[in-house]
C-alpha positions as CSV (number, residue, x, y, z in Angstrom):
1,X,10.8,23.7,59.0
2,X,10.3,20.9,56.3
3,X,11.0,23.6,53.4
4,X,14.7,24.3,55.6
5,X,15.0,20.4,55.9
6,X,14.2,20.2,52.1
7,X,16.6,23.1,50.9
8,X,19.6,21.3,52.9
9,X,18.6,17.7,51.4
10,X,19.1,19.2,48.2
11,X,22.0,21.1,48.7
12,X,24.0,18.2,50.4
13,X,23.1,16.0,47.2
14,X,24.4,19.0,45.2
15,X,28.0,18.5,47.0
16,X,27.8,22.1,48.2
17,X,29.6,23.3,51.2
18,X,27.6,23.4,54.4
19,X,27.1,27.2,53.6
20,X,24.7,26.8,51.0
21,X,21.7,27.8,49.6
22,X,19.7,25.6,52.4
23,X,22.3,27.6,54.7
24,X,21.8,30.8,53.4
25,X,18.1,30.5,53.1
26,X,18.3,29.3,57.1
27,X,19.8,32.2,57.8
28,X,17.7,34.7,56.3
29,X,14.4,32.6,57.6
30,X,15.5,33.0,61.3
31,X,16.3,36.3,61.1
32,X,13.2,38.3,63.1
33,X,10.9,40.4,60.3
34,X,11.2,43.4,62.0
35,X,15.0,43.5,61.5
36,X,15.3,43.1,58.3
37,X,14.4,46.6,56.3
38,X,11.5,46.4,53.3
39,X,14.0,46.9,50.3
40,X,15.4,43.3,51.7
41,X,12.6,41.9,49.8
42,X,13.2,42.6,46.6
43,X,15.4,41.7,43.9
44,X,17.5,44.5,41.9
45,X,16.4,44.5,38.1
46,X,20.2,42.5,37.6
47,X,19.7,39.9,40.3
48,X,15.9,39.2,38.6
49,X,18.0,39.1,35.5
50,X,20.6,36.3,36.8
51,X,16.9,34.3,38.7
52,X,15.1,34.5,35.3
53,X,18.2,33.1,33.2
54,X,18.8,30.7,35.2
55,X,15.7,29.2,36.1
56,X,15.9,28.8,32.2
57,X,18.7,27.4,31.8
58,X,17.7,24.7,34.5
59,X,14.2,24.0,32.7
60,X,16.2,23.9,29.5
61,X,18.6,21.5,30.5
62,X,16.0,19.6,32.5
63,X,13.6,19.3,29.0
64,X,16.7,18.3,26.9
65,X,18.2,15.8,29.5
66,X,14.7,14.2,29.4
67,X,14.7,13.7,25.4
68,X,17.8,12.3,26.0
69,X,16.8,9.1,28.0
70,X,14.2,8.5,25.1
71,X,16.2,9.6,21.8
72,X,19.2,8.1,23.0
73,X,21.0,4.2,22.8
74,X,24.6,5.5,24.3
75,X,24.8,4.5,27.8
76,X,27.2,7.1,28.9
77,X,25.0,10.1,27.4
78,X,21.7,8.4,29.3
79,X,23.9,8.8,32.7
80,X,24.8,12.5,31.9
81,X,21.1,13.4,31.4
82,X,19.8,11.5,34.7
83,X,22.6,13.3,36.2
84,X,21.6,16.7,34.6
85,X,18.0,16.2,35.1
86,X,18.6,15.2,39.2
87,X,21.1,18.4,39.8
88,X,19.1,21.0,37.5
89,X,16.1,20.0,39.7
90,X,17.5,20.4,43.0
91,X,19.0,23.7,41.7
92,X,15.8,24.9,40.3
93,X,13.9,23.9,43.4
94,X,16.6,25.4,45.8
95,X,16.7,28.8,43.6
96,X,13.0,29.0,43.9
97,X,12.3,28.9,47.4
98,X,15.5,31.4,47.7
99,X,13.9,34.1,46.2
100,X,10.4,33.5,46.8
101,X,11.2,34.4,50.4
102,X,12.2,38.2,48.3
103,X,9.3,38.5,46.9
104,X,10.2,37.5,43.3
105,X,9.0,34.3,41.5
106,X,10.6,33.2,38.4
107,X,8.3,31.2,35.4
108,X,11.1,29.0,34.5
109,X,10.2,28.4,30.6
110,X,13.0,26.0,28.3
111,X,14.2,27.5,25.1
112,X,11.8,26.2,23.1
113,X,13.6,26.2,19.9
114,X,16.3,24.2,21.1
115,X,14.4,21.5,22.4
116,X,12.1,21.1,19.5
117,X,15.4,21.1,17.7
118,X,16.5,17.7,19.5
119,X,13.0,16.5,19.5
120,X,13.7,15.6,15.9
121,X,17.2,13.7,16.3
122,X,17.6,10.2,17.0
123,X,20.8,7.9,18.0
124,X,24.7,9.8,17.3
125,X,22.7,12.7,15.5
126,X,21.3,13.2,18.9
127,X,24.1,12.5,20.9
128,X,26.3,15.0,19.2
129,X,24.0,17.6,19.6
130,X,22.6,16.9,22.8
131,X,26.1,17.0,24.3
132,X,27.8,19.8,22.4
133,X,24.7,22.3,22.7
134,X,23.3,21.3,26.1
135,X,26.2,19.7,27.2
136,X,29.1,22.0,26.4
137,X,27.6,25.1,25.2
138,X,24.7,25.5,27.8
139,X,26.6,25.0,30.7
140,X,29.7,27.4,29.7
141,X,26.8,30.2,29.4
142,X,25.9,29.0,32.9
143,X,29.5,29.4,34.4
144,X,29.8,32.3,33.4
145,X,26.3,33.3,34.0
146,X,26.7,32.0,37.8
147,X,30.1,33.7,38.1
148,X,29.0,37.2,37.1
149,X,26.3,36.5,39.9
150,X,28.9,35.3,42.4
151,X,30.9,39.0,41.5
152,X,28.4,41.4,40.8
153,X,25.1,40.1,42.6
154,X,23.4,43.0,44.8
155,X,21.8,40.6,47.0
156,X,24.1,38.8,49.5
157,X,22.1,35.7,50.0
158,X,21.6,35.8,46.1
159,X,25.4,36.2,45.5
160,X,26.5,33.3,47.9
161,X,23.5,30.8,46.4
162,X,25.4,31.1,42.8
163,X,28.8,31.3,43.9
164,X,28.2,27.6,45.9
165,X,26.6,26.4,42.9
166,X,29.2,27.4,40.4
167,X,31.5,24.3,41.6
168,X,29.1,21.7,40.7
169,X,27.7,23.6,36.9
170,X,31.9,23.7,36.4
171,X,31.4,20.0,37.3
172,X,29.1,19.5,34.3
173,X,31.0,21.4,32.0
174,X,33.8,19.2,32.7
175,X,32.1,16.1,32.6
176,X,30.3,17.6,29.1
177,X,33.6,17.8,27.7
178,X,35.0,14.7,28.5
179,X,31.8,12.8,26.8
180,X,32.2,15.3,23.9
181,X,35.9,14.2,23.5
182,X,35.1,10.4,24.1
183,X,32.1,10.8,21.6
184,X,35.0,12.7,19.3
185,X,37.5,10.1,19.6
186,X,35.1,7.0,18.7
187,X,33.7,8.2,15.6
């Protein structure tokens, strides 16, 4: 009951729609064992695929958002990372309790050369790269990482989990571009 409680907190702060991944995973958690077949368990080799990218993709983001509230001075850039770090958690949190009730857990690692990467900026140096790689670039190969999901996911609960969270990634994207065009504009 308090993991439920905790999936729907998250997905409400997320702005999903009620049928969500604390919906979904509701769903699946009342259904009786015995009616749902073994092979319900497990994740195809593609839908692993789409867990394990993405659970790096959140860690990535999370890492990078984090060296951005202590290598950065800009204001708006600090806001984007909070809001990166608070959303990429709840997503990460929401995706792992999804498919740990399948049987599959995913070691979320960042992409370590990235972040040591940033590690070494400091002020606009930073904030240019920050947003454009992180930012821009990292959240376009997460659209269209979550919209492949949202297509050609094998598992249903799997499929509807990245096609409710596609809306709010698009959401960063968007905001992402609009600080990369404001940080374009002022220099």
């Amino acid at each position: 009951m308090k993991l439920r409680y905790s999936l729907q907190v998250a997905t409400i702060a997320l702005g999903l729609s009620a049928v969500s991944i604390g919906a979904v995973h509701a769903q699946a958690s009342d259904a009786p064992a015995s009616d749902a077949p073994v092979s319900r368990t497990r994740l195809s080799p593609a839908d692993q695929q789409f867990v394990q990218d993405a659970s790096t993709s959140d860690a990535t983001e999370i890492a990078a958002s984090k060296i951005a509230l202590k290598n950065s001075n800009d204001p708006h850039v600090r806001k984007f990372a909070q809001q990166m770090i608070a959303d990429h958690t709840k997503l990460s949190h929401g995706m792992a309790a999804l498919v740990s009730k399948k049987g599959f857990t995913a070691t979320p690692s960042a992409d370590s050369a990235l972040v040591g990467k940033l590690q070494t900026l400091k002020g606009q140096q930073f904030d240019q790269a920050y947003v454009e790689q992180i930012g821009v670039e990292a959240h376009q190969r997460a659209v269209d990482l979550f919209q492949q999901e949202s297509q050609s996911g094998t598992d249903a609960q799997l499929k509807a989990a990245a096609t409710h969270a596609l809306p709010t990634i698009k959401h960063h994207l968007a905001m992402a571009q609009q600080l990369a065009g404001e940080m374009k504009g002022s220099s």
